[in-house]
ZALUMKE-844839 format. One record per atom (N, C-alpha, C): residue number from 1; atom name; y, z, x negated. Coordinates in nm, 3 decimals, padded with zeros to 5 digits. Example, Ala and Ser with C-alpha at 12.3 -4.5 7.8 and 13.67 -1.06 7.14 Angstrom:
2
+-----+------+---------+---------+---------+
: pos : site :      py :      pz :      px :
+-----+------+---------+---------+---------+
:   1 :    N : -00.569 :  00.780 : -01.319 :
:   1 :   CA : -00.450 :  00.780 : -01.230 :
:   1 :    C : -00.330 :  00.780 : -01.320 :
:   2 :    N : -00.225 :  00.708 : -01.285 :
:   2 :   CA : -00.106 :  00.714 : -01.367 :
:   2 :    C :  00.003 :  00.787 : -01.290 :
+-----+------+---------+---------+---------+
//
This chain:
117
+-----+------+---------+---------+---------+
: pos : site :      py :      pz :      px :
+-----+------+---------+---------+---------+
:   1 :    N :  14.212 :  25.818 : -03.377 :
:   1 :   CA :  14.170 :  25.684 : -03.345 :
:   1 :    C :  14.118 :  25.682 : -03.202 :
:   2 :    N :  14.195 :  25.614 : -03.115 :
:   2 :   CA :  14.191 :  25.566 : -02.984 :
:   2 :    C :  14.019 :  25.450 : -02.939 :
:   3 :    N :  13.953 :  25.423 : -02.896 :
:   3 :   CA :  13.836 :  25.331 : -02.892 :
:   3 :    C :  13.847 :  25.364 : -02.759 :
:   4 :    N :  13.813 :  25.204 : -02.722 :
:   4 :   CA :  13.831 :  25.106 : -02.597 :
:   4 :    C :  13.709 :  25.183 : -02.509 :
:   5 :    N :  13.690 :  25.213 : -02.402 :
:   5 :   CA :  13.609 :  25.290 : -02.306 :
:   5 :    C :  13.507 :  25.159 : -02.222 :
:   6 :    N :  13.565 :  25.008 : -02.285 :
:   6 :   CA :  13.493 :  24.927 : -02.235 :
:   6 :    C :  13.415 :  24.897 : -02.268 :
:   7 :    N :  13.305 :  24.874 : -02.189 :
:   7 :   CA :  13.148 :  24.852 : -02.241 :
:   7 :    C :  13.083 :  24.690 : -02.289 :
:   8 :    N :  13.083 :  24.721 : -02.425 :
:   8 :   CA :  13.009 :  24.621 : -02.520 :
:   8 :    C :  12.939 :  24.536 : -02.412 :
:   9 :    N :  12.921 :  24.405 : -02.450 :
:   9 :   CA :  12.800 :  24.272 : -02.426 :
:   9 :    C :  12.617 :  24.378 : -02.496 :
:  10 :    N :  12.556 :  24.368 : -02.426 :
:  10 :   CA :  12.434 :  24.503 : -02.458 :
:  10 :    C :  12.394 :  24.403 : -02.584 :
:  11 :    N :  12.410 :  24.280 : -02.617 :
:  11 :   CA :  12.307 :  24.204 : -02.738 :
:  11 :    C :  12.427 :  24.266 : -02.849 :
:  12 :    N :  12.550 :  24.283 : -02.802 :
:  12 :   CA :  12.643 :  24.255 : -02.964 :
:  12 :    C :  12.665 :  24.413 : -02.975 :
:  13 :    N :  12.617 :  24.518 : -02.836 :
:  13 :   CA :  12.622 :  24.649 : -02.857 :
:  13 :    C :  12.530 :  24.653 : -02.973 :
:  14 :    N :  12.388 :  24.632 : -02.940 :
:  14 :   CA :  12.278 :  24.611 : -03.015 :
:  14 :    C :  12.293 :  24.575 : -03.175 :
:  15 :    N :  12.366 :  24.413 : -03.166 :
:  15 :   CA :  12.388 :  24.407 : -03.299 :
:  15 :    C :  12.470 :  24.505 : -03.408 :
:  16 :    N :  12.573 :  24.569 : -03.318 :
:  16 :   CA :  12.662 :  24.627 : -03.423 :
:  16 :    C :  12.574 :  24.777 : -03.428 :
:  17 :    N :  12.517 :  24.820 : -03.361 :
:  17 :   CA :  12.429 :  24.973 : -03.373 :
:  17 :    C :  12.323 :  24.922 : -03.531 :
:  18 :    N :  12.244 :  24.845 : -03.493 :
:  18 :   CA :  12.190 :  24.792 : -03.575 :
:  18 :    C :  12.251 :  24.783 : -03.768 :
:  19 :    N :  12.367 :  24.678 : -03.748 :
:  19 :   CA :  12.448 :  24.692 : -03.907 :
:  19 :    C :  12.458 :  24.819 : -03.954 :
:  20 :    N :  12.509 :  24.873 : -03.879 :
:  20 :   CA :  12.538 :  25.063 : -03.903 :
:  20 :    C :  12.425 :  25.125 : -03.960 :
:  21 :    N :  12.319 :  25.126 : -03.887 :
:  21 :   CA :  12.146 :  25.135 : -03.904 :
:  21 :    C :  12.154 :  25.073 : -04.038 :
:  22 :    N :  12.188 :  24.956 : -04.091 :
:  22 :   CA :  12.112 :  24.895 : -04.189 :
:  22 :    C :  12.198 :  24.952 : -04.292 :
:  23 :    N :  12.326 :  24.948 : -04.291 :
:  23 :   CA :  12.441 :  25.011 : -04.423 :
:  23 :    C :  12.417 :  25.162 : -04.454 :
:  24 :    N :  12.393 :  25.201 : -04.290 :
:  24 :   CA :  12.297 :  25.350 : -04.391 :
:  24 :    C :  12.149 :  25.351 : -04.463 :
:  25 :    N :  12.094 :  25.274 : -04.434 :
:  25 :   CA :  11.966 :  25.253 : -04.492 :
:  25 :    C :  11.992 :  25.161 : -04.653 :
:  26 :    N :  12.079 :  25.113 : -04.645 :
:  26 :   CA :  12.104 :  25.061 : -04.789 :
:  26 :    C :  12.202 :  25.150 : -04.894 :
:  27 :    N :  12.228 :  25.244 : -04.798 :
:  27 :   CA :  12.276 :  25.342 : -04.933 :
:  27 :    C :  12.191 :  25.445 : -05.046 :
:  28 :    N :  12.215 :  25.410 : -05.132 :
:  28 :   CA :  12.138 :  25.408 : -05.238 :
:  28 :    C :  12.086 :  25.567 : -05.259 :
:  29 :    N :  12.151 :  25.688 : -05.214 :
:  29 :   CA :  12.065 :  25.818 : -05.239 :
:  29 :    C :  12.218 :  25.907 : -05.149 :
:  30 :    N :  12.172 :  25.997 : -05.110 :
:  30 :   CA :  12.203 :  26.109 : -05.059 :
:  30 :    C :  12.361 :  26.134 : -05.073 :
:  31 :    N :  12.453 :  26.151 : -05.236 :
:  31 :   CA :  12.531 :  26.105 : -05.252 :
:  31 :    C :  12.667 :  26.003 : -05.194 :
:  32 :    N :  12.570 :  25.841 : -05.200 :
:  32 :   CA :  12.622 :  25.807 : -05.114 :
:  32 :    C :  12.639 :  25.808 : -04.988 :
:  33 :    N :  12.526 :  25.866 : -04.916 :
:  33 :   CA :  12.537 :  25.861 : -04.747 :
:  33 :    C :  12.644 :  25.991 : -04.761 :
:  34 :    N :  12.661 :  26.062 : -04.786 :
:  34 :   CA :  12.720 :  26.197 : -04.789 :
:  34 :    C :  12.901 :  26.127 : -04.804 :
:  35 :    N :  12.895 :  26.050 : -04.892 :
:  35 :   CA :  13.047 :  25.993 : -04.904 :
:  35 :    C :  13.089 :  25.924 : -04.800 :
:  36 :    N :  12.957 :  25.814 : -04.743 :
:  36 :   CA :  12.970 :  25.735 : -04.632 :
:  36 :    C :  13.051 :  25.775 : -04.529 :
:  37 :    N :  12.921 :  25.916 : -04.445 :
:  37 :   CA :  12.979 :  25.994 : -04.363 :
:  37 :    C :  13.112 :  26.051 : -04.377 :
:  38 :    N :  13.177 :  26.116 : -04.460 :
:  38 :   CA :  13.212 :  26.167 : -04.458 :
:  38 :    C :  13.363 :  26.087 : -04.431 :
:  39 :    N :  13.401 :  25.971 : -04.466 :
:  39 :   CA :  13.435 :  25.877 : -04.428 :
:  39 :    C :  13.521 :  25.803 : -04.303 :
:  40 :    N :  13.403 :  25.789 : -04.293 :
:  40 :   CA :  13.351 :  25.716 : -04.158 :
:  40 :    C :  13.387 :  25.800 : -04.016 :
:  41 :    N :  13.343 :  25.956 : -03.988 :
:  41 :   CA :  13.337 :  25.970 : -03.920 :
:  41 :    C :  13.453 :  26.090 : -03.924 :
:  42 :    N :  13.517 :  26.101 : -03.836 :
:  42 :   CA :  13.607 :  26.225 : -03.871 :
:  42 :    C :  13.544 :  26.375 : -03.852 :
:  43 :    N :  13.616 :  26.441 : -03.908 :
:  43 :   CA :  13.536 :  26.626 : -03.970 :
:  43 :    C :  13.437 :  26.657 : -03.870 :
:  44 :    N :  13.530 :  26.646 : -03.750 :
:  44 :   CA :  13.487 :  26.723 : -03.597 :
:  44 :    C :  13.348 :  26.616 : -03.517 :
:  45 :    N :  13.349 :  26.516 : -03.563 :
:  45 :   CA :  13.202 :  26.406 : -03.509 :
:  45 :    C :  13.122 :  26.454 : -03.577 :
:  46 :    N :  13.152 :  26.394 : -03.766 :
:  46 :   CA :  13.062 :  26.422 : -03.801 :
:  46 :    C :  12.964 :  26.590 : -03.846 :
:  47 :    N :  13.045 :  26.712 : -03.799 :
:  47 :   CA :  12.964 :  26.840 : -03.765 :
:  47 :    C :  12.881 :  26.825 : -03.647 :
:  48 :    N :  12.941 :  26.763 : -03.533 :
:  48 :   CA :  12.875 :  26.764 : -03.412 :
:  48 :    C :  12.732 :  26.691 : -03.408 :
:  49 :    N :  12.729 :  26.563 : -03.537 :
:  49 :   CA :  12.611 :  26.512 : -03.520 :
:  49 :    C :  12.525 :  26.614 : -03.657 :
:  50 :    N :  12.551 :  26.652 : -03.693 :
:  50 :   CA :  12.492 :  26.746 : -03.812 :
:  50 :    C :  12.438 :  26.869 : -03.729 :
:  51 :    N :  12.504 :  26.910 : -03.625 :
:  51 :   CA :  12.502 :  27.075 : -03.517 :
:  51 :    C :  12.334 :  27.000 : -03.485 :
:  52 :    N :  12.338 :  26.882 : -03.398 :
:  52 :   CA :  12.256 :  26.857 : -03.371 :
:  52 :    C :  12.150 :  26.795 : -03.338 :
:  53 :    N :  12.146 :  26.766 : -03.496 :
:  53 :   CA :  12.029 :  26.751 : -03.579 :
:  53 :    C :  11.968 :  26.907 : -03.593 :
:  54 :    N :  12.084 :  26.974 : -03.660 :
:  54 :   CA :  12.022 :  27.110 : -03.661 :
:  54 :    C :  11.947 :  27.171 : -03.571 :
:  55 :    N :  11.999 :  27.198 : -03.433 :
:  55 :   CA :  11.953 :  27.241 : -03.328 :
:  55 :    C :  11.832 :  27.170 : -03.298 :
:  56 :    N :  11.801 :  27.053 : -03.276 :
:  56 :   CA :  11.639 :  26.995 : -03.255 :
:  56 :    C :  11.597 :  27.055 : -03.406 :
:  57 :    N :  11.626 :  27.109 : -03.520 :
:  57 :   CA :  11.502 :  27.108 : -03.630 :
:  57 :    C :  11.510 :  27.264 : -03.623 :
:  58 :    N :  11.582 :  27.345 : -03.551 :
:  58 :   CA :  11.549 :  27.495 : -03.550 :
:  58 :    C :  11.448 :  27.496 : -03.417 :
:  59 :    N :  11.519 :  27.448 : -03.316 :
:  59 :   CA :  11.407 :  27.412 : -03.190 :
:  59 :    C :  11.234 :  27.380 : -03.222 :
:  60 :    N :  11.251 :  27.314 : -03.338 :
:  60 :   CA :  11.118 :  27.287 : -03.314 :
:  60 :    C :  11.045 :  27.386 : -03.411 :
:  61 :    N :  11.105 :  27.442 : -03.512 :
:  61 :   CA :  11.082 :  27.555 : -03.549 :
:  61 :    C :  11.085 :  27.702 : -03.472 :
:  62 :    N :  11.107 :  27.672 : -03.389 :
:  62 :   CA :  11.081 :  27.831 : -03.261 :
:  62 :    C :  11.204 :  27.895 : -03.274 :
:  63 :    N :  11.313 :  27.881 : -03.329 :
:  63 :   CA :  11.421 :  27.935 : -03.317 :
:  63 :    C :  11.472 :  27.940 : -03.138 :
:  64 :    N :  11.494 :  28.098 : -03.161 :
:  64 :   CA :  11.558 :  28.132 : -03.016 :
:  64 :    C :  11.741 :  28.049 : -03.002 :
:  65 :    N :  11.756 :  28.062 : -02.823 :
:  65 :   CA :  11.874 :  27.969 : -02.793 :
:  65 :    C :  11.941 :  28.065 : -02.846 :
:  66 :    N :  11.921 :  28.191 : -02.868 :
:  66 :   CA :  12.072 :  28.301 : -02.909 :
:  66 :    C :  12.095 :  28.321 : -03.072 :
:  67 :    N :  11.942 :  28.261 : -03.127 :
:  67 :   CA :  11.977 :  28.252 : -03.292 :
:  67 :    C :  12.046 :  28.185 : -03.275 :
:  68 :    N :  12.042 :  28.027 : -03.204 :
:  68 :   CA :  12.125 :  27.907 : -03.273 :
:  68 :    C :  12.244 :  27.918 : -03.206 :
:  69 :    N :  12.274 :  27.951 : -03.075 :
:  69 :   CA :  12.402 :  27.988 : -03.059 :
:  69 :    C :  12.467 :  28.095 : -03.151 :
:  70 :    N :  12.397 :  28.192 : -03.192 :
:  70 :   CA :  12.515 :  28.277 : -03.302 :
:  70 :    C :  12.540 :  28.190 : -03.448 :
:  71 :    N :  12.460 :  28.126 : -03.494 :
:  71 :   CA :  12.432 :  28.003 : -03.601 :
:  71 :    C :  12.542 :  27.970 : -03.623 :
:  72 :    N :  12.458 :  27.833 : -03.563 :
:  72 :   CA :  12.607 :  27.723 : -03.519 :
:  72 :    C :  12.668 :  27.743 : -03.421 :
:  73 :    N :  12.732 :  27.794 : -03.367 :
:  73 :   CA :  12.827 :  27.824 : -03.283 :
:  73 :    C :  12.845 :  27.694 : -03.185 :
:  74 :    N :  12.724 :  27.713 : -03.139 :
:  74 :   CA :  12.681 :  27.615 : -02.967 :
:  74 :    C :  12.676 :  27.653 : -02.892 :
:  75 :    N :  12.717 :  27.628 : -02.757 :
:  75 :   CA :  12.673 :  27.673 : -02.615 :
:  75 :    C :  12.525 :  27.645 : -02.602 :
:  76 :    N :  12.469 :  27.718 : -02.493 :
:  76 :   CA :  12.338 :  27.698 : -02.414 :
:  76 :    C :  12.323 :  27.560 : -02.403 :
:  77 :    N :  12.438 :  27.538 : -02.314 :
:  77 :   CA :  12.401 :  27.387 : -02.283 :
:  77 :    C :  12.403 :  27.283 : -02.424 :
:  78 :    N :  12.449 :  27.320 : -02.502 :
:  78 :   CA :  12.457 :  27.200 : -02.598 :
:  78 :    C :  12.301 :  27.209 : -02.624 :
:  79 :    N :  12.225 :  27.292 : -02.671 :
:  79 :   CA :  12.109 :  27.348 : -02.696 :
:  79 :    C :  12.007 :  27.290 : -02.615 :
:  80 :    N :  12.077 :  27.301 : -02.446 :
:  80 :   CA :  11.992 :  27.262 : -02.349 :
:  80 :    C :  11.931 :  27.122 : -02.390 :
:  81 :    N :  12.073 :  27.042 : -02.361 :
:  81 :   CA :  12.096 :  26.892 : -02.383 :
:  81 :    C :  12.015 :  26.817 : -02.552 :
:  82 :    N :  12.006 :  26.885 : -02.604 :
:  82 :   CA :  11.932 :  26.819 : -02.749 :
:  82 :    C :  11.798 :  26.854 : -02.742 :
:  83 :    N :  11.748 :  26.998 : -02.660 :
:  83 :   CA :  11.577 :  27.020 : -02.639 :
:  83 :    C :  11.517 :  26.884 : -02.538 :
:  84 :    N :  11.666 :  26.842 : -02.435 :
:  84 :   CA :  11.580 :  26.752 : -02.353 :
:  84 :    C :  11.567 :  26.617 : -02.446 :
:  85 :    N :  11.651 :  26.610 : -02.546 :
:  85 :   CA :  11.605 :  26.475 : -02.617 :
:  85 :    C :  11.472 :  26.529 : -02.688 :
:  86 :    N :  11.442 :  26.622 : -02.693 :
:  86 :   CA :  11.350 :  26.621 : -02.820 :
:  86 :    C :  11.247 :  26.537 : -02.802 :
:  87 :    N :  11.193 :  26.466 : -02.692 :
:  87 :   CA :  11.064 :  26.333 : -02.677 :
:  87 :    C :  11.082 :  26.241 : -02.767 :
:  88 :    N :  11.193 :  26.208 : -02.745 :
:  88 :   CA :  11.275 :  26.071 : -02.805 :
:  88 :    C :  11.196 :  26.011 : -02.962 :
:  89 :    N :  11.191 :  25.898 : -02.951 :
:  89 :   CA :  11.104 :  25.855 : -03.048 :
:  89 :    C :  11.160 :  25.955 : -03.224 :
:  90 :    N :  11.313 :  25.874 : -03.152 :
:  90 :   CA :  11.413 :  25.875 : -03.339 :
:  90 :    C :  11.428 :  26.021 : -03.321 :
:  91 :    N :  11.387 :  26.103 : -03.226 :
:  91 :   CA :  11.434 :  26.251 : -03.331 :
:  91 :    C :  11.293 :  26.330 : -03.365 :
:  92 :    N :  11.224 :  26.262 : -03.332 :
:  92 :   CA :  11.098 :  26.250 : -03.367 :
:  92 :    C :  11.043 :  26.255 : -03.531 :
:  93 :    N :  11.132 :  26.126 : -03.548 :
:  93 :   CA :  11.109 :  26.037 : -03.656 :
:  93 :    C :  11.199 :  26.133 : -03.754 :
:  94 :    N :  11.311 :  26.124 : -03.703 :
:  94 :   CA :  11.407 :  26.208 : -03.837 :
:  94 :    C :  11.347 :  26.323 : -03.852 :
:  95 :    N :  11.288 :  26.458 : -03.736 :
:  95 :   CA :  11.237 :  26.590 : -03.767 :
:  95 :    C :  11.127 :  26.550 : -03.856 :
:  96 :    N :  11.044 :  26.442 : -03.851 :
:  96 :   CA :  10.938 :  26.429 : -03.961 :
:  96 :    C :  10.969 :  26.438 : -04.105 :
:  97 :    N :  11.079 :  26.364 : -04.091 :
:  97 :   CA :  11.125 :  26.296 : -04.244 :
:  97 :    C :  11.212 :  26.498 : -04.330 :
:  98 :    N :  11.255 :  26.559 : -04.207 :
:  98 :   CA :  11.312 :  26.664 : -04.226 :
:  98 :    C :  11.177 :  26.741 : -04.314 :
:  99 :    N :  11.087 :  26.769 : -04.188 :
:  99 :   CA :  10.953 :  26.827 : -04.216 :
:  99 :    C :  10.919 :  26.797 : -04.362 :
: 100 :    N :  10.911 :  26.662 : -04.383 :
: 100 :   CA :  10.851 :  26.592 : -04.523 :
: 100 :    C :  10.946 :  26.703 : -04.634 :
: 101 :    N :  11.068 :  26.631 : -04.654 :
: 101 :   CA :  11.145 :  26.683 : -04.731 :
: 101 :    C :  11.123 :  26.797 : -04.807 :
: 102 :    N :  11.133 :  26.875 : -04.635 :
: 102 :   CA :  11.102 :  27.067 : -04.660 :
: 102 :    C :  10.972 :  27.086 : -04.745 :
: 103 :    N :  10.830 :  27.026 : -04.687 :
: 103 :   CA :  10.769 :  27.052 : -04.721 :
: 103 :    C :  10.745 :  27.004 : -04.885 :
: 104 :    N :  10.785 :  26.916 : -04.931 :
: 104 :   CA :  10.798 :  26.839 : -05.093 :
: 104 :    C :  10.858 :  26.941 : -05.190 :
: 105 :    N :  11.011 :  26.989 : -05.101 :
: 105 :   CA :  11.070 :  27.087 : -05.191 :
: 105 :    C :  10.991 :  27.231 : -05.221 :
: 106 :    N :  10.972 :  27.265 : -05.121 :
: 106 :   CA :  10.850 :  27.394 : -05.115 :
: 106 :    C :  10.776 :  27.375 : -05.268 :
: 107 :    N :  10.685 :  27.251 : -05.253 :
: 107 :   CA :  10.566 :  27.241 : -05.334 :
: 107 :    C :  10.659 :  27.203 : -05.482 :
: 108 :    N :  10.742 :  27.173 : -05.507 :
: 108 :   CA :  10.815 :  27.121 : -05.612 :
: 108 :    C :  10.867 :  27.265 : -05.642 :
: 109 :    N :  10.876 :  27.371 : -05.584 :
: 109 :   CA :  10.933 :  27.463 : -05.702 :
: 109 :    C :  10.751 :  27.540 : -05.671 :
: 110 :    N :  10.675 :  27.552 : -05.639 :
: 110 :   CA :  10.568 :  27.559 : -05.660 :
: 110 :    C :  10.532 :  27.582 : -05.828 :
: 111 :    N :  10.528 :  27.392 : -05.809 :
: 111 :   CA :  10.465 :  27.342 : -05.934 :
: 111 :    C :  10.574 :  27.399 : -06.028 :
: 112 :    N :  10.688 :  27.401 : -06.034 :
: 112 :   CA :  10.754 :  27.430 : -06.119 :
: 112 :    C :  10.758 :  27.566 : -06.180 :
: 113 :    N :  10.750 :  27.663 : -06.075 :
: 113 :   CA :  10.691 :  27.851 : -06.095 :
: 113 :    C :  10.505 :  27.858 : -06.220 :
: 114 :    N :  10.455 :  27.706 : -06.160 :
: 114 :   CA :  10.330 :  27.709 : -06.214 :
: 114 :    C :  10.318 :  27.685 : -06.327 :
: 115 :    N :  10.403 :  27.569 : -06.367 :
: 115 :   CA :  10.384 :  27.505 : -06.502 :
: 115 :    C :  10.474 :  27.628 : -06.599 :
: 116 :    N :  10.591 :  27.687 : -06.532 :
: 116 :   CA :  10.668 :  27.827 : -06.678 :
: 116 :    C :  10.581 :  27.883 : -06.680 :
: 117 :    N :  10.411 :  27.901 : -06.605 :
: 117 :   CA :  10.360 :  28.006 : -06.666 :
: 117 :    C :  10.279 :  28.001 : -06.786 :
+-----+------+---------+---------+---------+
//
């Protein structure tokens, strides 16, 4: 799939980023976003946006550039280029929601080791 190199009206750029934003937010559990994507974006995008996500949530976990380059199989620079987003509000926001997750599952087999005893 070929897409036009010409640059959107910035309000209807806006609007259509936005719908996208909202159809993933209305999918109903994990499942579906997983079908969504998978979809939607072809094999090779959607790894690249998965690489790095990864790379900002090992980054901020102290992972060295040569773990995640042997990892996921990234250059430096890709590595470079996602540490300099790391300010950014939204990867901010998603490493939290990552953080949350991790930390829920942790405590959920916790409780679960606690209560077989």
């Amino acid at each position: 799939m070929r897409i036009s190199q010409d640059k959107l009206h910035p309000s209807l750029k806006n609007q259509i980023i936005k719908t996208l934003a909202q159809t993933i937010v209305d999918l109903k559990d994990v499942d579906e976003a997983h079908t969504f994507l998978q979809d939607f974006f072809n094999e090779s995008e959607l790894e690249t946006f998965a690489k790095r996500l990864s790379i900002a949530y090992w980054l901020k976990k102290g992972r060295s550039y040569s773990n995640i380059k042997q990892n996921l199989k990234v250059s430096s620079a890709t590595i470079a280029s996602v540490q300099s987003q790391m300010h950014k509000t939204g990867i901010g926001l998603a490493l939290k929601k990552l953080e949350a997750e991790e930390w829920a599952s942790v405590w959920a087999e916790k409780i679960k080791k606690f209560v077989k005893k």
